[in-house]
N, C-alpha and C positions, 0 to 999 in steps of 0.2 A: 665459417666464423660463428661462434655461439654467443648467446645473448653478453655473457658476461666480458666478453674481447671487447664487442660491439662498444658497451658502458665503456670501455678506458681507450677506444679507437679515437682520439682525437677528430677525425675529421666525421666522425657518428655521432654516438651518443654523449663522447666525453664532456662537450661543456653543460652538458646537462647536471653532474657532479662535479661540481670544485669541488667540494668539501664533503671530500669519499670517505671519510669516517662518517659522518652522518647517516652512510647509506647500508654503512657492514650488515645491518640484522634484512634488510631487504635484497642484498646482494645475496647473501643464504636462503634467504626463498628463493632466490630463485635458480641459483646451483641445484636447490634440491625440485624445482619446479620441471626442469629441464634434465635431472640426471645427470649433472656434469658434475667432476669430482671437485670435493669441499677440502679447503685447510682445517686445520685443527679447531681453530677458533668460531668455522661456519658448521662442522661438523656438531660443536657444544652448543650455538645456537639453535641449530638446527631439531637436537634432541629435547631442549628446554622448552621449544612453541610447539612440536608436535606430540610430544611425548615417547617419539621413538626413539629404538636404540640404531638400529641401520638405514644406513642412509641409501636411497633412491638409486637405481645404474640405469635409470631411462627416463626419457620423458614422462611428465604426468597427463591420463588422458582425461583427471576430473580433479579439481583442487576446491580448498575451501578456506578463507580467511577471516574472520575473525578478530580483527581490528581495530583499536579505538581510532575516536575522531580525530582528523588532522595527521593521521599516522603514516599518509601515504598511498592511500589507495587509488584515488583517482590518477595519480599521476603516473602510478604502477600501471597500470589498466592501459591507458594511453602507449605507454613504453611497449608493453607486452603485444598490443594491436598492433602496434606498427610495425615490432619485429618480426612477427608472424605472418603478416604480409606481403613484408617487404624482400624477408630475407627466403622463403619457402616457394616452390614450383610444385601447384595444385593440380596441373593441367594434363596429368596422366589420369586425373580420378573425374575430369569433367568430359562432357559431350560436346560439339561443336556448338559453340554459341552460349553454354554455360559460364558462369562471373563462379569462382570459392566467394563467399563473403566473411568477412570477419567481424563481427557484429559487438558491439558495445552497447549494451542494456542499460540503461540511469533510472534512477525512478522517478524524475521528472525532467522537465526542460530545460530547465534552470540546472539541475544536475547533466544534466546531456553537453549544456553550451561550455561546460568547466573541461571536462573530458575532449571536446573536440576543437578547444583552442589548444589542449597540449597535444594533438595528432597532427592538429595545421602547422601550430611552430616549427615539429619536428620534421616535418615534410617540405616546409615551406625553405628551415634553413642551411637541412642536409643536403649539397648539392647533389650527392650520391640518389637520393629517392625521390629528390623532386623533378629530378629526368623521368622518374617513373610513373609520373602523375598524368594522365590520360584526357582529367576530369574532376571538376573540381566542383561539388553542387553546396547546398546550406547542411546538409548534414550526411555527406557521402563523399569517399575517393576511390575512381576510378582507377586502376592501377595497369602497365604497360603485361604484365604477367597474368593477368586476366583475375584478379583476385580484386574485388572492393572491400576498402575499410568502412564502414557506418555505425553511426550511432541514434540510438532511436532512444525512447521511454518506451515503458515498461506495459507492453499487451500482449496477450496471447493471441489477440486475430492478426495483429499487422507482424509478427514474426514469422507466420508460415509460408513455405511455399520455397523456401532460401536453400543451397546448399552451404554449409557452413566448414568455414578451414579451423572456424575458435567462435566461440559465444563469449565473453565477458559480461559477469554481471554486477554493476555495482551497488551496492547498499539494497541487498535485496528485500532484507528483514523491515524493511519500508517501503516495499512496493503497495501501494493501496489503490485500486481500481474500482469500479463500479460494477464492471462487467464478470467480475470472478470475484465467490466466496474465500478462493482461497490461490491468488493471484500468483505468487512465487510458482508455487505447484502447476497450476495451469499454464503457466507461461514455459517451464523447465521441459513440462510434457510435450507442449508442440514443437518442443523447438530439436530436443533430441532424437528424432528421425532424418532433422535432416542433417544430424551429424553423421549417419550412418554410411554415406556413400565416401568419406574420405577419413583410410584409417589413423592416420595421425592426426586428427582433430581435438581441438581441445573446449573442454568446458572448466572456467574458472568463475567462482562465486565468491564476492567478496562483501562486508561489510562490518559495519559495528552491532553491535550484539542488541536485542531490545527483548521482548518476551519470550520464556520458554516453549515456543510453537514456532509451525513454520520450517519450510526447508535447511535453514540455515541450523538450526538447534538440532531438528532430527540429522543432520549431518555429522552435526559435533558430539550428540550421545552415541552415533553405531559407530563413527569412524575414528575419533578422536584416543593419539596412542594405539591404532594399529597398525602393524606396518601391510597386509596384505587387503588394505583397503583404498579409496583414494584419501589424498593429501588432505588434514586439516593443522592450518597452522593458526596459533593462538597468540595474539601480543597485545602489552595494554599500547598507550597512544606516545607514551617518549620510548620505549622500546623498540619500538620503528623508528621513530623520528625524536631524535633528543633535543632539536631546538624548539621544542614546546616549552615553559619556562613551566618548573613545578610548580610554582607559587599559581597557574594557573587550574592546576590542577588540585590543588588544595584547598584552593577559594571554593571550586565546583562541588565538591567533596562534601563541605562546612556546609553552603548553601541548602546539596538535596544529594544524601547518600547511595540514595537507588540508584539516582537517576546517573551522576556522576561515573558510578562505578561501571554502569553500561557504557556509556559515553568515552571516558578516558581508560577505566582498568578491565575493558572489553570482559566484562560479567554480564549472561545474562539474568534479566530483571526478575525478582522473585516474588513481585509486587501487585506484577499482573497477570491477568487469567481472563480467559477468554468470557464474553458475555454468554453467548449459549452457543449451543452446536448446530453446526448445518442439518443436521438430520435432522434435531427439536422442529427446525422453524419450515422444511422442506414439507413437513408432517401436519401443518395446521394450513395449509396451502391449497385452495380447490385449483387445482391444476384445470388450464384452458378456459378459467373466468378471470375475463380482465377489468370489468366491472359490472355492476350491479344496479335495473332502472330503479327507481324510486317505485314504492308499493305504499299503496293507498292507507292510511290508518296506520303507519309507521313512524314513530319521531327519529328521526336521526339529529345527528351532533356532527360538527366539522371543528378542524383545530389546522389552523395556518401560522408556518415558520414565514416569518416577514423576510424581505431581502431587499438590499437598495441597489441588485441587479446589476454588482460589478467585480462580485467575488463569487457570492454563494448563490444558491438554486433559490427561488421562492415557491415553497411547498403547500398544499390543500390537501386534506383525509377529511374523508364521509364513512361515519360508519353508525349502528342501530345494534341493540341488542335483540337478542332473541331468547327470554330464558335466561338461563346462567350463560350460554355463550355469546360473545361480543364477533359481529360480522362487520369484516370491511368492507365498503361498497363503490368507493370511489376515489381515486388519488390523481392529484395533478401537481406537475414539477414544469416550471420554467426555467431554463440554464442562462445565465448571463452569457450576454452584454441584453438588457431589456429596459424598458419602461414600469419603473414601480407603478403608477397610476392606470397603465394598461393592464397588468396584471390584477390590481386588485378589484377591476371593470370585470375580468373574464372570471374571477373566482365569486364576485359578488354574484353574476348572472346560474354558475354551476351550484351554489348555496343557496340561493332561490329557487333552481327546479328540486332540487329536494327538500323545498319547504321549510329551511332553516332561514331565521334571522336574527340569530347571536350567535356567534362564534368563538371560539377561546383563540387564545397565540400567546408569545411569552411579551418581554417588556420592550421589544426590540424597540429603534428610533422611538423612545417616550411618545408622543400622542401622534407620530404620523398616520398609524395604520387603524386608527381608531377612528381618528376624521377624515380618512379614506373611504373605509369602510362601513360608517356613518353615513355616507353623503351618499352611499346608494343605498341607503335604508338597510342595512346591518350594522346591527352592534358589535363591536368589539369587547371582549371579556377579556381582562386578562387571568392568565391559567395561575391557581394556585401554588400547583408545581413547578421546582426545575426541573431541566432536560433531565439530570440523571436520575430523580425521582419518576417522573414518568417510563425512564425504560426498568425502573425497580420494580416498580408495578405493573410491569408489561410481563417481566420473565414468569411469573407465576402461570398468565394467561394460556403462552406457549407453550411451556412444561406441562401445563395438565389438560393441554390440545382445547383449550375453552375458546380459540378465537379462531376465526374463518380468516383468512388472508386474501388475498389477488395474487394471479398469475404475472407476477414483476419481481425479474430477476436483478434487479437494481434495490429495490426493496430489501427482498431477504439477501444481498452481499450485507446491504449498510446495516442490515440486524446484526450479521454474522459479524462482520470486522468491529464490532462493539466491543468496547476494551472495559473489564471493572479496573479498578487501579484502590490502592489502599494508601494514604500518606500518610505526614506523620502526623501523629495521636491518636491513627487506627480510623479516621475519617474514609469512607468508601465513596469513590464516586465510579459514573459509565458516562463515557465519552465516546467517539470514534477517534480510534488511533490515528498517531501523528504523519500527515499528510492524506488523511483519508475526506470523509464525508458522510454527513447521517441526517442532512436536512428531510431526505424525503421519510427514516425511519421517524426522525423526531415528532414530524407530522401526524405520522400513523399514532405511533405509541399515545399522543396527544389525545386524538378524536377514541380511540379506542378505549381509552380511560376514563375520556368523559361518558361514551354509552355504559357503564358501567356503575351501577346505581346500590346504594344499600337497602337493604330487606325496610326500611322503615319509609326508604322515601319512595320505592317501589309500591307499597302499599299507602300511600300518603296522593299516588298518583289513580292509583286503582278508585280508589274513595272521589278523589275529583273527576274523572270519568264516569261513576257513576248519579254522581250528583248534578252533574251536566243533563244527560239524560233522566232526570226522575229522582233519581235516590232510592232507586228497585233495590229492594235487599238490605240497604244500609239505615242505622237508625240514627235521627238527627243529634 
């Protein structure tokens, strides 16, 4: 039985599609997913989202979707897991005691929990595959064929080590990690060896479209309209799914065009570009110094991202210049669930041994972190700049290699994964992309901008250090 019998088996997949015209343009992906032969009408589908003229006579072993939101994907992902699992015998390519896994990627948990309630439903109410269920854990099915379904978020440590029968990944063009500059890539890398032991394996990448970078775009520029490549299909978001109401889609449109047009008419963004390159920032980096003690006759400057320790990180950068170039010397990140007041105990006492007492940070909680930070004898400043100001004044640093970094691979990701973006009226800003993080960069770019002094007040200080001592040289 192939996927598509499966879809109209009454006692399967059927009640999953009542209203099987809704599904035509996903039913043709997946004719052409699986190589099974197309009607006329999945055949012109088929031509209009890939670009090709002939259609598939085999399974596909690497596919790529392209999707606007609401179009279907996660539910697809779900359907495709199970069939794979459920309906396939891995157990001539396994060793005794080896599980195939069929693995479902989200790019976070809250996306993981959407995908693995439609794996349970389908398992749960199929009586056919839920005799096959072994084992039933919070994000895994053990299965009677020796093959597990799972679904995880998106890392490239906890994916290795797995034999894989399918990878599914969803919405990858929004995978943001800490642990990887460039997280889709790293993830795709570890995971494809362990496709290698089962030859009909399959890797499927799905999502809505967001900046021109990233695995998903480099897929769609080599592959996109070839037929001796793997599968990229293209659809906006009623193209898939026509019960999306236009009016929804046009409201989006009016609102914010870029964004929109990613979002439902699966474009990607033309808007944005990446803040610097891995190389720039990998280049300014004393590799195996992770920080730096305080040295006598040196003023440093620190700059703290506030946090009320139930969402974001609460961040501290120490850094001093030397000359034209700016050195960091110290950074500290607390990750939530914490005590704000603890925290600003353990950064006042680190702000002290290197003989700082005023600080910068931005406006966060209006006067908490001021009569926090006050109350153990540091001043709180507040920073003249915003966030995307600070990292504007950062890029020049890096680009012309003027600043000493720390050996923190969490650092330079959240430099890298910095997004400029351009709206409308041609206003620029840099953020960290959507679902990301840049508390600990914000930190940095802060204190580093602050060691960073102009020729006049540089020499404004030069003159008060002499005059301190005598006024040797200088005339009153």
């Amino acid at each position: 039985m192939n996927i598509l019998q499966a879809c109209a088996h009454p006692e399967i997949f059927a009640p999953w599609f009542k209203n099987r015209d809704t599904y035509v343009a996903w039913f043709a992906f997946l004719a052409a997913l699986f190589g099974l032969p197309m009607t006329d009408e999945q055949l012109e589908l088929y031509q209009k989202h890939t670009g090709r003229q002939e259609a598939p006579t085999e399974a596909q072993r690497e596919a790529w979707l392209v999707i606007g939101r609401r179009g279907g994907k996660s539910f697809t992902m779900a359907l495709i897991a199970v069939f794979l699992a459920c309906f396939f015998d891995y157990r001539q390519y396994l060793a005794p005691g080896e599980r195939a896994t069929v693995l479902v990627i989200a790019t976070d948990r809250r996306q993981a929990r959407v995908i693995l309630r439609y794996v349970r439903a389908m398992l749960d109410n199929i009586p056919l595959l839920k005799d096959m269920v072994e084992r039933d854990t919070a994000d895994s099915f053990d299965l009677d064929n020796s093959t597990t379904i799972e679904v995880g978020t998106a890392s490239f440590r906890s994916t290795r080590g797995y034999t894989y029968a399918a990878v599914l990944c969803d919405e990858l063009a929004f995978w943001r990690t800490d642990d990887a500059a460039e997280p889709d890539y790293a993830i795709l890398d570890a995971i494809r060896p362990g496709m290698a032991s089962i030859p009909t394996s399959m890797l499927l990448c799905a999502s809505s479209p967001h900046a021109r970078r990233g695995a998903l775009w480099d897929a769609f520029k080599r592959f996109w309209s070839k037929d001796d490549a793997p599968l990229v299909w293209r659809a906006a978001t009623r193209e898939m799914n026509p019960t999306i109401p236009q009016s929804v889609v046009d409201r989006a449109l009016e609102r914010d065009q870029s964004s929109a047009s990613a979002e439902y008419m699966a474009e990607f963004r033309s808007d944005i570009e990446d803040f610097v390159s891995l190389e720039v920032v990998e280049a300014c980096v004393t590799t195996g110094v992770y920080e730096r003690p305080r040295i006598s006759g040196v003023r440093y400057r620190g700059f703290v991202d506030p946090s009320g320790g139930s969402n974001d990180s609460m961040t501290l950068a120490i850094s001093h210049s030397e000359g034209r170039r700016v050195v960091l010397d110290c950074t500290r990140e607390i990750k939530p669930p914490f005590s704000p007041e603890a925290v600003v105990d353990d950064f006042a006492k680190t702000l002290a041994s290197y003989g700082i007492h005023e600080v910068e940070g931005d406006r966060y909680a209006g006067e908490w972190p001021r009569e926090q930070f006050r109350k153990r004898g540091i001043s709180y400043k507040l920073s003249e700049k915003i966030r995307s100001d600070l990292y504007r004044d950062l890029l020049p640093m890096l680009n012309s290699g003027t600043v000493d970094l720390l050996d923190d691979n969490r650092l330079v990701n959240q430099i890298v994964n910095l997004e400029r973006r351009v709206s409308r009226g041609g206003k620029e800003s840099i953020d960290h992309a959507p679902g990301g993080h840049d508390d600990l960069a914000n930190a940095v770019a802060g204190a580093l901008n602050a060691s960073v002094k102009p020729v006049n007040t540089v020499v404004t200080m030069e003159l008060w250090e002499a005059l301190e001592t005598g006024g040797r040289g200088y005339g009153r």
